[in-house]
N, C-alpha and C positions, 0 to 999 in steps of 0.2 A: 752344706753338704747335700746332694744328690743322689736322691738313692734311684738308681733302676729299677724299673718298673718294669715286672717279669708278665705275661701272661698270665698264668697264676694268681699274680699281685693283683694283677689289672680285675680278674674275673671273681675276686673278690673282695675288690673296693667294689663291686656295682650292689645297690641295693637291691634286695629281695621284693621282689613284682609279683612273686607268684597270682595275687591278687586280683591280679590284670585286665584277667577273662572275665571279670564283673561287668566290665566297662562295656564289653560286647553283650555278655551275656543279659544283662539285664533289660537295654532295648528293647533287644531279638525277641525276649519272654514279653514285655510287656506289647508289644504289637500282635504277636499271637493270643494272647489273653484279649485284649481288644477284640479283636477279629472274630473270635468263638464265640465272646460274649456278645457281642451285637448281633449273632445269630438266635441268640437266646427269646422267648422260648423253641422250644427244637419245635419246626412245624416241616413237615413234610413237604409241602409247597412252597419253601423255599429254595429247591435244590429243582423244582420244575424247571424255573428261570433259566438253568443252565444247563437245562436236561438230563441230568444227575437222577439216579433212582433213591427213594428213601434212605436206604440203607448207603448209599455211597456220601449222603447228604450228612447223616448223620454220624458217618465216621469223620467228614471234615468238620463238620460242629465242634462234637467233643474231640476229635483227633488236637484241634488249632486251643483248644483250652487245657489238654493233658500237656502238649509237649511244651506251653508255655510252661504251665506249673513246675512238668520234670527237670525244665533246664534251670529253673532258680533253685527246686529241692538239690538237684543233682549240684549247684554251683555251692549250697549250705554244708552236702557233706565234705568241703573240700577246707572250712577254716578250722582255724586251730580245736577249737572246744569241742571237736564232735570226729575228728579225723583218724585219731588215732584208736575208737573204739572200735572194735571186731567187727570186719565186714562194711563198716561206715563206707569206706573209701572203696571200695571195690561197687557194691551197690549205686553210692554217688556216681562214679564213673560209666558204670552197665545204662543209668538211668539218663545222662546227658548224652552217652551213645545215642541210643533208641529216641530221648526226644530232636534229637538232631538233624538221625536221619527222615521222622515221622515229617518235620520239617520241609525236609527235601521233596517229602513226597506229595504233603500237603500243596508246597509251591510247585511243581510242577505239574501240578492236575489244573491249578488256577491259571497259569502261562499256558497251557494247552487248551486248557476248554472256554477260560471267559478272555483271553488278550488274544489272542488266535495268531502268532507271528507269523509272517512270512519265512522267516531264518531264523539260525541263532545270531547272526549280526544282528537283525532288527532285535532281537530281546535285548543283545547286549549294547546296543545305541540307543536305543528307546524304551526301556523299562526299567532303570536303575531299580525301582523300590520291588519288586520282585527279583531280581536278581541279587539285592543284597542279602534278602533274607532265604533264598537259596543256598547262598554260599555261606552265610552265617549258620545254617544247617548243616553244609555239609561239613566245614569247618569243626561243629559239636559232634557231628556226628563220627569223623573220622579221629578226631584228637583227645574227646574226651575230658579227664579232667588231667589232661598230662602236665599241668606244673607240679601236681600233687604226685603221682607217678613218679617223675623223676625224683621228686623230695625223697621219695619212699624207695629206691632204688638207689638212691646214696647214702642213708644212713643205714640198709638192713645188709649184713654183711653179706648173707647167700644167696642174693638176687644177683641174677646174670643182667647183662647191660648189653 
């Protein structure tokens, strides 16, 4: 016998992925933690090189090692054991915002000041690994921790959708 296979049916035979965003997320953080830490100790004369002031140097120092951090903390409030406590998930989400777009901002100061493009063609034919972690930013930065979101938007009765 054959049974029809309704949309409905269909969208819930698919396994639950929510998980997903690890697969990006995790990278994304560990190339920013890289990157901050190899500037480590913070020396002022490292941001010469680029012609960066102290202070702009040392926002992308610590900037590329907070928003590594925030996008794993921010990817932790999102599994089961910790999700449903007060403010978890809301917090989780504010914090992969912020390091996503920190992200964005961090990699476009480095495609601006040390790749110097001609266009955005040449960035986007010639610089894949700044550009992934661009959009891997902007990506965290616009969506957040929405599988969790929507989880939470379908079991709570008086959330609007």
């Amino acid at each position: 016998m054959t049974q029809k296979l309704t949309a409905a049916a269909y969208w819930q035979r698919l396994p639950d992925l929510s998980w997903s965003h690890l697969l990006l997320r995790i990278p994304l953080a560990v190339v920013f933690l890289q990157q901050g830490f190899s500037k480590l100790p913070y020396d002022p004369a490292g941001g010469d090189v680029f012609g960066l002031l102290p202070l702009v140097w040392w926002v992308v120092v610590y900037g590329e090692i907070a928003a590594g951090v925030g996008l794993l903390v921010g990817g932790l409030a999102s599994i089961n054991l910790v999700k449903d406590i007060p403010l978890v998930a809301i917090l989780g989400d504010l914090i992969t915002r912020f390091s996503g777009i920190t992200m964005c901002c961090i990699t476009t100061g480095v495609i601006w000041v040390v790749t110097k493009p001609e266009s955005l063609l040449d960035v986007i034919l010639h610089d894949n690994f700044h550009l992934f972690l661009w959009v891997g930013g902007l990506y965290f930065g616009l969506r957040g921790n929405w599988a969790l979101a929507a989880q939470i938007k379908q079991t709570q009765p008086g959330v609007a959708t």
